[in-house]
PDB file with one MODEL, atoms N, CA, C and O in Angstrom:
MODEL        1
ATOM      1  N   UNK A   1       0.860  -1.173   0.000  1.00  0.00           N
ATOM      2  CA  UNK A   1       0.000   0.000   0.000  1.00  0.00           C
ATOM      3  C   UNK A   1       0.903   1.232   0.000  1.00  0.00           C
ATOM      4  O   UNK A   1       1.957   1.273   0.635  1.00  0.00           O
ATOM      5  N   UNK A   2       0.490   2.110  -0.655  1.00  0.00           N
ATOM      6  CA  UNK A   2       1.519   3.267  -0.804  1.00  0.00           C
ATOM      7  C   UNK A   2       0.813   4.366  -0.194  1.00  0.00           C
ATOM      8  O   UNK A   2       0.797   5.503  -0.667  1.00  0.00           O
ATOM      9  N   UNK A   3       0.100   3.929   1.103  1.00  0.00           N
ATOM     10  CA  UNK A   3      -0.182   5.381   2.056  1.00  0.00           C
ATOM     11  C   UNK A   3      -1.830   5.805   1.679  1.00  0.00           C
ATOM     12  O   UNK A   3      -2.542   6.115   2.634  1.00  0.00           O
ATOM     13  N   UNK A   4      -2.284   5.814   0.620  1.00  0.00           N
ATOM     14  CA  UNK A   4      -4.128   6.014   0.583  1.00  0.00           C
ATOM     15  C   UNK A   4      -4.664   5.001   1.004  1.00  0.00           C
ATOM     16  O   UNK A   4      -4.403   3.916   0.486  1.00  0.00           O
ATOM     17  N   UNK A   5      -5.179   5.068   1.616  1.00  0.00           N
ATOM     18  CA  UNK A   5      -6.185   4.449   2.218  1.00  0.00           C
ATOM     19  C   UNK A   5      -7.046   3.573   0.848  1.00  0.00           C
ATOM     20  O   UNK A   5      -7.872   4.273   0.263  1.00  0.00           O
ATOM     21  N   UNK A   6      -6.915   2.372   0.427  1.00  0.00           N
ATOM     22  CA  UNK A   6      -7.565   1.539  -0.106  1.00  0.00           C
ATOM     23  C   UNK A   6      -7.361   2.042  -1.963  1.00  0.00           C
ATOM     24  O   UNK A   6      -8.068   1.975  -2.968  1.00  0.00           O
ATOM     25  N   UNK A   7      -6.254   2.442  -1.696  1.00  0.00           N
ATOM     26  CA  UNK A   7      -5.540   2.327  -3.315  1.00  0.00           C
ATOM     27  C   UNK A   7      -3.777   1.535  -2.847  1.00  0.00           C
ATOM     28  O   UNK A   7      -2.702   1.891  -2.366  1.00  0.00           O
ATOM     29  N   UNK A   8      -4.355   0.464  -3.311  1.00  0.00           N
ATOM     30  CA  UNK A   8      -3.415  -0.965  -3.194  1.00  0.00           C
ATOM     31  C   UNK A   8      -2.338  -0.638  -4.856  1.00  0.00           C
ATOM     32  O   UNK A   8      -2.815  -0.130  -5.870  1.00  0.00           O
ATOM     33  N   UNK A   9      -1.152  -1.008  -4.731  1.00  0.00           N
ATOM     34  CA  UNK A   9       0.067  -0.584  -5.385  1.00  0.00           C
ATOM     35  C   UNK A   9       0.379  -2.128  -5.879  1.00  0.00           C
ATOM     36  O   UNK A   9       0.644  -2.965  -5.017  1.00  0.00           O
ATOM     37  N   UNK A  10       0.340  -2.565  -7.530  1.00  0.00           N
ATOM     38  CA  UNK A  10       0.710  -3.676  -7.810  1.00  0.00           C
ATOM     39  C   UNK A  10       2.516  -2.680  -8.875  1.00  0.00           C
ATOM     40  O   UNK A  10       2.817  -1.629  -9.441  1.00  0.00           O
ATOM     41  N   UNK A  11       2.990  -3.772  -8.561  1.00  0.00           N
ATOM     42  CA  UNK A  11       4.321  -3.899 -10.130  1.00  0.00           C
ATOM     43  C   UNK A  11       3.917  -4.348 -11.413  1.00  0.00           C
ATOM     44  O   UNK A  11       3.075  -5.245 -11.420  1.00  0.00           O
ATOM     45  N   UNK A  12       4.313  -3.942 -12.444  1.00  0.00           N
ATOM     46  CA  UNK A  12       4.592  -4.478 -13.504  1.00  0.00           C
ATOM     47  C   UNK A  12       5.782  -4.237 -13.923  1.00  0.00           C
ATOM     48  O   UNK A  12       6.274  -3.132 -13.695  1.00  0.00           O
ATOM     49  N   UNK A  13       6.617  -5.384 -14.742  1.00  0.00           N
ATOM     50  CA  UNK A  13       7.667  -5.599 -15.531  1.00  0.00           C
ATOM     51  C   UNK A  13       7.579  -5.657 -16.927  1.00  0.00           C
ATOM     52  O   UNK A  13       7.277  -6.656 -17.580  1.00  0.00           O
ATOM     53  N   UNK A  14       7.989  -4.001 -17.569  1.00  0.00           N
ATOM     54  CA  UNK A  14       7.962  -4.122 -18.942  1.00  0.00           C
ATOM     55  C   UNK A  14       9.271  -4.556 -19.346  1.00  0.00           C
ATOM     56  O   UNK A  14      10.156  -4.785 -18.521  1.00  0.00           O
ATOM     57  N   UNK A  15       9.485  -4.726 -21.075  1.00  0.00           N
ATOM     58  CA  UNK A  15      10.971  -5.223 -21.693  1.00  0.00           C
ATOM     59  C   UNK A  15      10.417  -4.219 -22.803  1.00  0.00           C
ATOM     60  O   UNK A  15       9.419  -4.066 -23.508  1.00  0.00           O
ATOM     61  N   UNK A  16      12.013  -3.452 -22.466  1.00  0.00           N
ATOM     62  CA  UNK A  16      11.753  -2.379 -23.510  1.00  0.00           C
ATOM     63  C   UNK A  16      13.036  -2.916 -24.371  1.00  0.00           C
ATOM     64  O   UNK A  16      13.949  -3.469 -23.757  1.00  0.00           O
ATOM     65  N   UNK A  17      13.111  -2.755 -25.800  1.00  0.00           N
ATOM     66  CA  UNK A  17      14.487  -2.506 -26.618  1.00  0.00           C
ATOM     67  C   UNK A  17      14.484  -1.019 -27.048  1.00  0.00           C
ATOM     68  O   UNK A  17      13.623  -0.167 -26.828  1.00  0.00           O
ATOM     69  N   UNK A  18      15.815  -0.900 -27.806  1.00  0.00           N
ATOM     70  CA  UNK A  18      15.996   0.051 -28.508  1.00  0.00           C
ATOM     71  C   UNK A  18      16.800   1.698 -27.605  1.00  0.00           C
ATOM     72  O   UNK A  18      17.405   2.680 -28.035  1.00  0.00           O
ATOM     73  N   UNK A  19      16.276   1.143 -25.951  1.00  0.00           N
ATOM     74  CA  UNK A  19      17.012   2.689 -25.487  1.00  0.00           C
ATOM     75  C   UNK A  19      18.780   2.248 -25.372  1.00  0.00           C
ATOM     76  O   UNK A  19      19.367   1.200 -25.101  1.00  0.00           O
ATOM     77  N   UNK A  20      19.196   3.561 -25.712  1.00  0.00           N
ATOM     78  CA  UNK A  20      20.150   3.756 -26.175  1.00  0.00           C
ATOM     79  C   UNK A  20      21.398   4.391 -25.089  1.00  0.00           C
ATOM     80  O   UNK A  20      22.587   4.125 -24.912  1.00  0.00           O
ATOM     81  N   UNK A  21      20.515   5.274 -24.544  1.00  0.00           N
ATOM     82  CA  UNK A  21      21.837   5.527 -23.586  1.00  0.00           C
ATOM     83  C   UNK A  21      20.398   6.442 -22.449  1.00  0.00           C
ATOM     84  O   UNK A  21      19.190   6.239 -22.574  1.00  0.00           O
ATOM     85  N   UNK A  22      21.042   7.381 -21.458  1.00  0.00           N
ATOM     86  CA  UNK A  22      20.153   7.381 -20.294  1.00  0.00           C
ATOM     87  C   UNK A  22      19.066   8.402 -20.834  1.00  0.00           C
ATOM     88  O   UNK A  22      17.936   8.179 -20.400  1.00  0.00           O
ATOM     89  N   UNK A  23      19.185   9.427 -21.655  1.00  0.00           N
ATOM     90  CA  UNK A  23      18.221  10.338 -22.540  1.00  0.00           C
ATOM     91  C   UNK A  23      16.880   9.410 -22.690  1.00  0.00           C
ATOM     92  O   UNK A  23      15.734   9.686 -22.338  1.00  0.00           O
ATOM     93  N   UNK A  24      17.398   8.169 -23.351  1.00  0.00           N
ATOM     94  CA  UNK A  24      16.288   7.391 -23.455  1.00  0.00           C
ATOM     95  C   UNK A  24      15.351   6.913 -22.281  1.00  0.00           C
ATOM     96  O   UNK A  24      14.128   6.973 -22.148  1.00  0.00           O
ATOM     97  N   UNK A  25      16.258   6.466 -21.554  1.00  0.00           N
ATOM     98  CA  UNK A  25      15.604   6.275 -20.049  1.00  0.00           C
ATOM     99  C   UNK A  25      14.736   6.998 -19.485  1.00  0.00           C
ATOM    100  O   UNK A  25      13.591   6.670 -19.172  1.00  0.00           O
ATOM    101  N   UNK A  26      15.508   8.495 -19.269  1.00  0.00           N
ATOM    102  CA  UNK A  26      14.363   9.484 -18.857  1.00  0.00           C
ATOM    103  C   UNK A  26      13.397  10.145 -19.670  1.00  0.00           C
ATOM    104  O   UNK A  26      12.739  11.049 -19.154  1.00  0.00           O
ATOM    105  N   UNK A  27      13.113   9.679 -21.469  1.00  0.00           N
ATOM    106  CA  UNK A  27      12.113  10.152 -22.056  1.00  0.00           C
ATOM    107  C   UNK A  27      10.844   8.643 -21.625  1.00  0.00           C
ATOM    108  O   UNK A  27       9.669   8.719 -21.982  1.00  0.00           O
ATOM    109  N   UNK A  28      11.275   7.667 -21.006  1.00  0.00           N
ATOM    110  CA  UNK A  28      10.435   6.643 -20.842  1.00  0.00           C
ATOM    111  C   UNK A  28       9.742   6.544 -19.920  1.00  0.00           C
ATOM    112  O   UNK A  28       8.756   5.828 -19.747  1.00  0.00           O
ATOM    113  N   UNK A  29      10.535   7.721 -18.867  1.00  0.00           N
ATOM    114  CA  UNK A  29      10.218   7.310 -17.207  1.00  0.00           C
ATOM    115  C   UNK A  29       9.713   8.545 -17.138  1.00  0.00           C
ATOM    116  O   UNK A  29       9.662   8.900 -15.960  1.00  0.00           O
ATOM    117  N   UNK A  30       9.240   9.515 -18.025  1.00  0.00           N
ATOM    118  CA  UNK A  30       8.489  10.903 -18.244  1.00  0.00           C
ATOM    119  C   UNK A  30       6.974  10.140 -18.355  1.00  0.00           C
ATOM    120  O   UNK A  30       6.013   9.936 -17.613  1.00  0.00           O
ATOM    121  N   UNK A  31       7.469   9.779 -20.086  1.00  0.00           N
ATOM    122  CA  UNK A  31       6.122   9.428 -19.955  1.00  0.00           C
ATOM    123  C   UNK A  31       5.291   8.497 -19.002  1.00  0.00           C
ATOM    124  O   UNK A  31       4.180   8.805 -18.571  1.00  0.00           O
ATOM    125  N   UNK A  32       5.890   7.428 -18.746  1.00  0.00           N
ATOM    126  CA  UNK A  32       4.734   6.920 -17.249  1.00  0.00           C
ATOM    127  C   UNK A  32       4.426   7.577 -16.539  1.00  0.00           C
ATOM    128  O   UNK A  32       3.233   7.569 -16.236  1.00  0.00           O
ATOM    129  N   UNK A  33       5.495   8.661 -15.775  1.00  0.00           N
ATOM    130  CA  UNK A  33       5.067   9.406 -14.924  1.00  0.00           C
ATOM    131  C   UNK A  33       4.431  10.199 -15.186  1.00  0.00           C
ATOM    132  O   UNK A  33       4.360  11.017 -14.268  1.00  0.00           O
ATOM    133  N   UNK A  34       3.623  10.553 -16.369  1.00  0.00           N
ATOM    134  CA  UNK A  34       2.982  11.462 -16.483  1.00  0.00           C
ATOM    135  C   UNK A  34       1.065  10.679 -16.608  1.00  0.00           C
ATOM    136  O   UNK A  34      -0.011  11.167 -16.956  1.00  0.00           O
ATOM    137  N   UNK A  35       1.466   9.386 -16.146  1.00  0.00           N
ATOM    138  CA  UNK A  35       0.013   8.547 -16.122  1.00  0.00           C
ATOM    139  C   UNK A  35      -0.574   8.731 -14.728  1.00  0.00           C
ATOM    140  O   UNK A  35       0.215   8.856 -13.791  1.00  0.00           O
ATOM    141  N   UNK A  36      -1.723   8.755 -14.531  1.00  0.00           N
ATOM    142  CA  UNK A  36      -2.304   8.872 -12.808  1.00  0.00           C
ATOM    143  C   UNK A  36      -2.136   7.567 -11.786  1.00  0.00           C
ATOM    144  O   UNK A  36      -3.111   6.837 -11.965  1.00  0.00           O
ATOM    145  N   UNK A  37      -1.702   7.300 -11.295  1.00  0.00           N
ATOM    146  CA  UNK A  37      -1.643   6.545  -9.942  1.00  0.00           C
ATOM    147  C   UNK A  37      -0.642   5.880 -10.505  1.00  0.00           C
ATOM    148  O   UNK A  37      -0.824   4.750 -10.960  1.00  0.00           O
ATOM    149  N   UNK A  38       0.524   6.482 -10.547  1.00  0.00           N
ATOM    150  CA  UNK A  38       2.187   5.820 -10.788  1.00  0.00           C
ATOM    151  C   UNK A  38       2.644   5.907  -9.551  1.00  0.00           C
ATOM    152  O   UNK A  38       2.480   6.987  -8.985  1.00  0.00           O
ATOM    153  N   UNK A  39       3.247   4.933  -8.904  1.00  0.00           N
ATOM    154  CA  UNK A  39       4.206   4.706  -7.853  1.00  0.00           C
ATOM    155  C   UNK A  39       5.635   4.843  -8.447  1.00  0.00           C
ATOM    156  O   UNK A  39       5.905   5.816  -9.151  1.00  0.00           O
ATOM    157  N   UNK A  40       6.228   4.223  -8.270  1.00  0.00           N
ATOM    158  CA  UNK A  40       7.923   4.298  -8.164  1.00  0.00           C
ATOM    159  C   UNK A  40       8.379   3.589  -9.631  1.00  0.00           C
ATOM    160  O   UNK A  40       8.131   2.410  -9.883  1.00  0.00           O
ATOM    161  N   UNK A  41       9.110   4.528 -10.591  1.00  0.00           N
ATOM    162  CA  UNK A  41       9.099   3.923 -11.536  1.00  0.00           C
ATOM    163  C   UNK A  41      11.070   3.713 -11.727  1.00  0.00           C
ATOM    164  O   UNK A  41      11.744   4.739 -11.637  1.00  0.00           O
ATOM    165  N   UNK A  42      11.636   2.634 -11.926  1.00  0.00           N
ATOM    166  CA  UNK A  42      12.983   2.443 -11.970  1.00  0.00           C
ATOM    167  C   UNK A  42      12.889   1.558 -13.399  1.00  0.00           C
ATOM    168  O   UNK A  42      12.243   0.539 -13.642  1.00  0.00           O
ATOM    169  N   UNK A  43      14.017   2.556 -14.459  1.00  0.00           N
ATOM    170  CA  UNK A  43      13.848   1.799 -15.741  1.00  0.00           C
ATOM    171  C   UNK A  43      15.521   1.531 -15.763  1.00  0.00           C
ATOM    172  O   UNK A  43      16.078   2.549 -15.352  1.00  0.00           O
ATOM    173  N   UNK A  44      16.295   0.685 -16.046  1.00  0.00           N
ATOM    174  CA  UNK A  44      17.454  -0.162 -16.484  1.00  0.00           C
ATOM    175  C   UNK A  44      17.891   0.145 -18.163  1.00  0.00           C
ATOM    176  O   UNK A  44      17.226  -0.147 -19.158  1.00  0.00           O
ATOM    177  N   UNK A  45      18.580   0.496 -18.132  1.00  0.00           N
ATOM    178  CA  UNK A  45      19.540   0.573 -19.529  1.00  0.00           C
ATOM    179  C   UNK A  45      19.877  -0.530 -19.856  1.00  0.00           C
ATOM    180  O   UNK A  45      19.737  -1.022 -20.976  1.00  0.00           O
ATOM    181  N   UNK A  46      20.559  -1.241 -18.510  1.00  0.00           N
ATOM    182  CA  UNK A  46      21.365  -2.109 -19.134  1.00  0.00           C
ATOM    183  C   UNK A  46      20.358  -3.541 -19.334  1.00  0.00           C
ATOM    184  O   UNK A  46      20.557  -4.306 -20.277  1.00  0.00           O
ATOM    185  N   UNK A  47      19.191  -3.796 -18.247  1.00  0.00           N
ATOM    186  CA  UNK A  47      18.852  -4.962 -18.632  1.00  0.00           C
ATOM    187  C   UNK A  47      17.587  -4.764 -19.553  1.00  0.00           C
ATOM    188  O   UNK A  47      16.785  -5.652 -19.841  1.00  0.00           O
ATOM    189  N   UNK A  48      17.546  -3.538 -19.939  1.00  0.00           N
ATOM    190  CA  UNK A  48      16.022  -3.022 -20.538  1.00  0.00           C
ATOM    191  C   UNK A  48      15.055  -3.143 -20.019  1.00  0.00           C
ATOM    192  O   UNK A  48      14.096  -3.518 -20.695  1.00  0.00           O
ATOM    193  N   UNK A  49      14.890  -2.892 -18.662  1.00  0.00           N
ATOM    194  CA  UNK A  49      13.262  -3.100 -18.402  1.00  0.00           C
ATOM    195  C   UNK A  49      13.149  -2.146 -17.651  1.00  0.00           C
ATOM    196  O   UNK A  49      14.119  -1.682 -17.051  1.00  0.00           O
ATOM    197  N   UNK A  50      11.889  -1.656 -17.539  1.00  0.00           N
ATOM    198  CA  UNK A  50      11.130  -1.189 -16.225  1.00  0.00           C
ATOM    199  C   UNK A  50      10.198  -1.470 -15.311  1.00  0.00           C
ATOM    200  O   UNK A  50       9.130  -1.933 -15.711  1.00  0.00           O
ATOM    201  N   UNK A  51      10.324  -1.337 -14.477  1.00  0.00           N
ATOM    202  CA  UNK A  51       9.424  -1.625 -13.170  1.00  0.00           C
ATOM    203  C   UNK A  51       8.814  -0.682 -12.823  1.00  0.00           C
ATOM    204  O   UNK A  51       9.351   0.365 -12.461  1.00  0.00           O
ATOM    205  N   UNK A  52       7.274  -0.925 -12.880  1.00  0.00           N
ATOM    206  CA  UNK A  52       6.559   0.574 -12.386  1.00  0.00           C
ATOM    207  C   UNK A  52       5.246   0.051 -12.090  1.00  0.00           C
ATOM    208  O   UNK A  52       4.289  -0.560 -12.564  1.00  0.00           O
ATOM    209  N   UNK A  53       5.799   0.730 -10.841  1.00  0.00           N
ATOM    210  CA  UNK A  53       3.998   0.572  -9.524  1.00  0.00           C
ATOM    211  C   UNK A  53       3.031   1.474  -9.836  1.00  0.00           C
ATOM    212  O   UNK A  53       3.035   2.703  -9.775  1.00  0.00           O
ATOM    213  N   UNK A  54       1.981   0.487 -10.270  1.00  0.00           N
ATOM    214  CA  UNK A  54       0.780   1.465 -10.317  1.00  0.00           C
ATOM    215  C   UNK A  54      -0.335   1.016  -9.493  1.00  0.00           C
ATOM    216  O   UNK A  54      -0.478  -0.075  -8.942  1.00  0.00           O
ATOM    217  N   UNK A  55      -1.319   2.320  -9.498  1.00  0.00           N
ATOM    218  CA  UNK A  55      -2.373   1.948  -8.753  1.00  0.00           C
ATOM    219  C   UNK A  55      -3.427   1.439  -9.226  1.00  0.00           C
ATOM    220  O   UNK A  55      -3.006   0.839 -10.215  1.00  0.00           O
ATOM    221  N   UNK A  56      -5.020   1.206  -9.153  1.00  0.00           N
ATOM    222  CA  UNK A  56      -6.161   0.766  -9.597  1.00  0.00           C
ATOM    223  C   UNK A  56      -6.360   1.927 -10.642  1.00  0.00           C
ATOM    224  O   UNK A  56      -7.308   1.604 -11.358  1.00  0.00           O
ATOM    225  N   UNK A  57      -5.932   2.952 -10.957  1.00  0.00           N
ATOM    226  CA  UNK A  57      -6.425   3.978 -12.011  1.00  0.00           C
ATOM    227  C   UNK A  57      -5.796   4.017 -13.253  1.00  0.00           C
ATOM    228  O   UNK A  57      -6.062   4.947 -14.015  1.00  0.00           O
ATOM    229  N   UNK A  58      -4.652   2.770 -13.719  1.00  0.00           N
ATOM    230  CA  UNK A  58      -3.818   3.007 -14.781  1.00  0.00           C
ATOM    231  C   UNK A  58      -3.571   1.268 -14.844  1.00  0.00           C
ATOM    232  O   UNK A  58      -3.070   0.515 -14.008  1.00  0.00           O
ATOM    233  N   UNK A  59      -3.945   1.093 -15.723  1.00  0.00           N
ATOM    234  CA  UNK A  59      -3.196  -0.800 -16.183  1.00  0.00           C
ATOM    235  C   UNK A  59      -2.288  -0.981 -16.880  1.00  0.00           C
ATOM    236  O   UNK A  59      -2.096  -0.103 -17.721  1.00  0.00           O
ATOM    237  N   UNK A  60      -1.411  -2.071 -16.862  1.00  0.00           N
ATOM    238  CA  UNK A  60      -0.651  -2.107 -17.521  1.00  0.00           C
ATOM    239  C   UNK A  60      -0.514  -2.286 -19.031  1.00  0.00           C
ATOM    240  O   UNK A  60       0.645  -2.376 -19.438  1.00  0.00           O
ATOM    241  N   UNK A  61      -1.449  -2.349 -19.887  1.00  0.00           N
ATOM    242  CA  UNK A  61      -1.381  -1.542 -21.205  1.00  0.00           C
ATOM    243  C   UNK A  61      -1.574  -0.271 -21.232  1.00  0.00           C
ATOM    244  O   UNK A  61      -1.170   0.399 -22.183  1.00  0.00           O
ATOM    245  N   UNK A  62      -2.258   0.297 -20.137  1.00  0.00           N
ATOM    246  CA  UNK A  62      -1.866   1.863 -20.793  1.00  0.00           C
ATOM    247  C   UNK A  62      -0.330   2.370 -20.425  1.00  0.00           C
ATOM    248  O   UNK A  62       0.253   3.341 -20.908  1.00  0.00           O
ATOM    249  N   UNK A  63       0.089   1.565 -19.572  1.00  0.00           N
ATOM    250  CA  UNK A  63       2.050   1.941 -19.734  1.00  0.00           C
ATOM    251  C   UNK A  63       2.637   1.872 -20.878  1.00  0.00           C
ATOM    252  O   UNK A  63       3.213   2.800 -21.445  1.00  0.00           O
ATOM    253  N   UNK A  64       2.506   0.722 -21.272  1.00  0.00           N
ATOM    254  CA  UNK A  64       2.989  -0.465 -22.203  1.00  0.00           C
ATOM    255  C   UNK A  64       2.724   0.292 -23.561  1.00  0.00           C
ATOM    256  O   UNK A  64       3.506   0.243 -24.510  1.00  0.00           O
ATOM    257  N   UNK A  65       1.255   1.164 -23.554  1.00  0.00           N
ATOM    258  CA  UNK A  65       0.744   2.173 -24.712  1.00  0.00           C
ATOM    259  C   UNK A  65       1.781   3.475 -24.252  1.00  0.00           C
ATOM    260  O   UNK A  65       1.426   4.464 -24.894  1.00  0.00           O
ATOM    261  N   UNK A  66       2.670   3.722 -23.563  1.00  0.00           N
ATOM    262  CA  UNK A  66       2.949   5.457 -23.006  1.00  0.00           C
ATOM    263  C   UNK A  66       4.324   5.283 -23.427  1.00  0.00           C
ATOM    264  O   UNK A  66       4.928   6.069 -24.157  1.00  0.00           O
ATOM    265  N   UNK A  67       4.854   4.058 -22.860  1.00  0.00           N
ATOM    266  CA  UNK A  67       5.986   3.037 -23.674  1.00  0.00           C
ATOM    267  C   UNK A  67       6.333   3.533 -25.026  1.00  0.00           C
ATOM    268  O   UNK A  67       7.111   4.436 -25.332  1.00  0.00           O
ATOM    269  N   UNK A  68       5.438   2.594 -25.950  1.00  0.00           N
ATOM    270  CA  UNK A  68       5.029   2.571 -27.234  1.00  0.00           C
ATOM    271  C   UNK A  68       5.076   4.015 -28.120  1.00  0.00           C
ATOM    272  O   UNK A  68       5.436   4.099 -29.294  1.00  0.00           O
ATOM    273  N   UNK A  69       4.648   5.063 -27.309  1.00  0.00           N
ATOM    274  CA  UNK A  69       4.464   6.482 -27.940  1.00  0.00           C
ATOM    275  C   UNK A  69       5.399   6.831 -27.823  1.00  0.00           C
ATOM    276  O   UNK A  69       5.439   7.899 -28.434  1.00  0.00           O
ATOM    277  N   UNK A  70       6.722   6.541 -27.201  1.00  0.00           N
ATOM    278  CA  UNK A  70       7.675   7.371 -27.016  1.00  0.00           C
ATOM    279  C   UNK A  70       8.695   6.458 -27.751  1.00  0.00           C
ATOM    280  O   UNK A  70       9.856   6.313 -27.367  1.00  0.00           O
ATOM    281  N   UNK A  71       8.270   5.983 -28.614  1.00  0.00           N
ATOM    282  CA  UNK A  71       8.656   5.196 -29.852  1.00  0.00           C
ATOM    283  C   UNK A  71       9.700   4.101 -29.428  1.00  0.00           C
ATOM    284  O   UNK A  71      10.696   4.361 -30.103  1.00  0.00           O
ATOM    285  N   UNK A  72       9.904   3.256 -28.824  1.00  0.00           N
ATOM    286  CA  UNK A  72      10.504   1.906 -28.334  1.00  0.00           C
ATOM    287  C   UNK A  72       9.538   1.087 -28.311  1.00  0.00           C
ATOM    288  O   UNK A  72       8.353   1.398 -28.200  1.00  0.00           O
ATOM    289  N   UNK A  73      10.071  -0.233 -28.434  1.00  0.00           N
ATOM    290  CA  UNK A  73       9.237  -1.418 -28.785  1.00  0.00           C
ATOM    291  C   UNK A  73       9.264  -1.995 -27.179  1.00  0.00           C
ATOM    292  O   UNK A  73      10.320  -2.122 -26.558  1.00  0.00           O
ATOM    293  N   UNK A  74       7.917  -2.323 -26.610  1.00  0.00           N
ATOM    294  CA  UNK A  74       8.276  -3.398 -25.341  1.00  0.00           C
ATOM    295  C   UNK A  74       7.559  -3.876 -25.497  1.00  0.00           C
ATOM    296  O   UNK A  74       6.992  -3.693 -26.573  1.00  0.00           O
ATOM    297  N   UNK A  75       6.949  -4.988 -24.429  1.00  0.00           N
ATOM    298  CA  UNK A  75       5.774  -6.046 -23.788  1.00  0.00           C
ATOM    299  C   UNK A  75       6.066  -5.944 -22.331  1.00  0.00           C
ATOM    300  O   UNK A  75       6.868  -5.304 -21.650  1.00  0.00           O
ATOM    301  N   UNK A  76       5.147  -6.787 -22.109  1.00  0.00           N
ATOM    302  CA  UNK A  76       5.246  -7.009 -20.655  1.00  0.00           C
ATOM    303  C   UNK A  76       4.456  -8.772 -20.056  1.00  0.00           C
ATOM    304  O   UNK A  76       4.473  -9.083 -18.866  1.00  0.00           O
TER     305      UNK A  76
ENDMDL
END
């Protein structure tokens, strides 16, 4: 639980390719963070992925879609 009262905090693990150096990183970790009920988002260069807690107001395709717009290929 990340402190509200009955908004419960799950992970998801995306696999991103294509970022390139840390520019990329932080155009990836913009856009999630710019989705509603994002917790703690830590994205990896080196193993390509990100991890990002969200709440009941954002699923993990609409990351996976915020991902996608910022033109890198992932899944999850």
């Amino acid at each position: 639980m990340n402190g509200k009262q009955g908004d419960f905090m799950e992970t998801a693990i995306f696999r991103i390719s294509g970022m390139k150096n840390e520019e990329c990183v932080r155009a990836v970790a913009n856009a999630i963070q710019d989705l509603p009920s994002i917790g703690q988002i830590v994205v990896s260069l080196e193993k390509g992925e990100a991890h990002v807690e969200h709440g009941r107001f954002v699923s993990p395709d609409d990351i996976l879609q915020a991902i996608v717009d910022t033109g890198y290929e992932a899944d999850y």
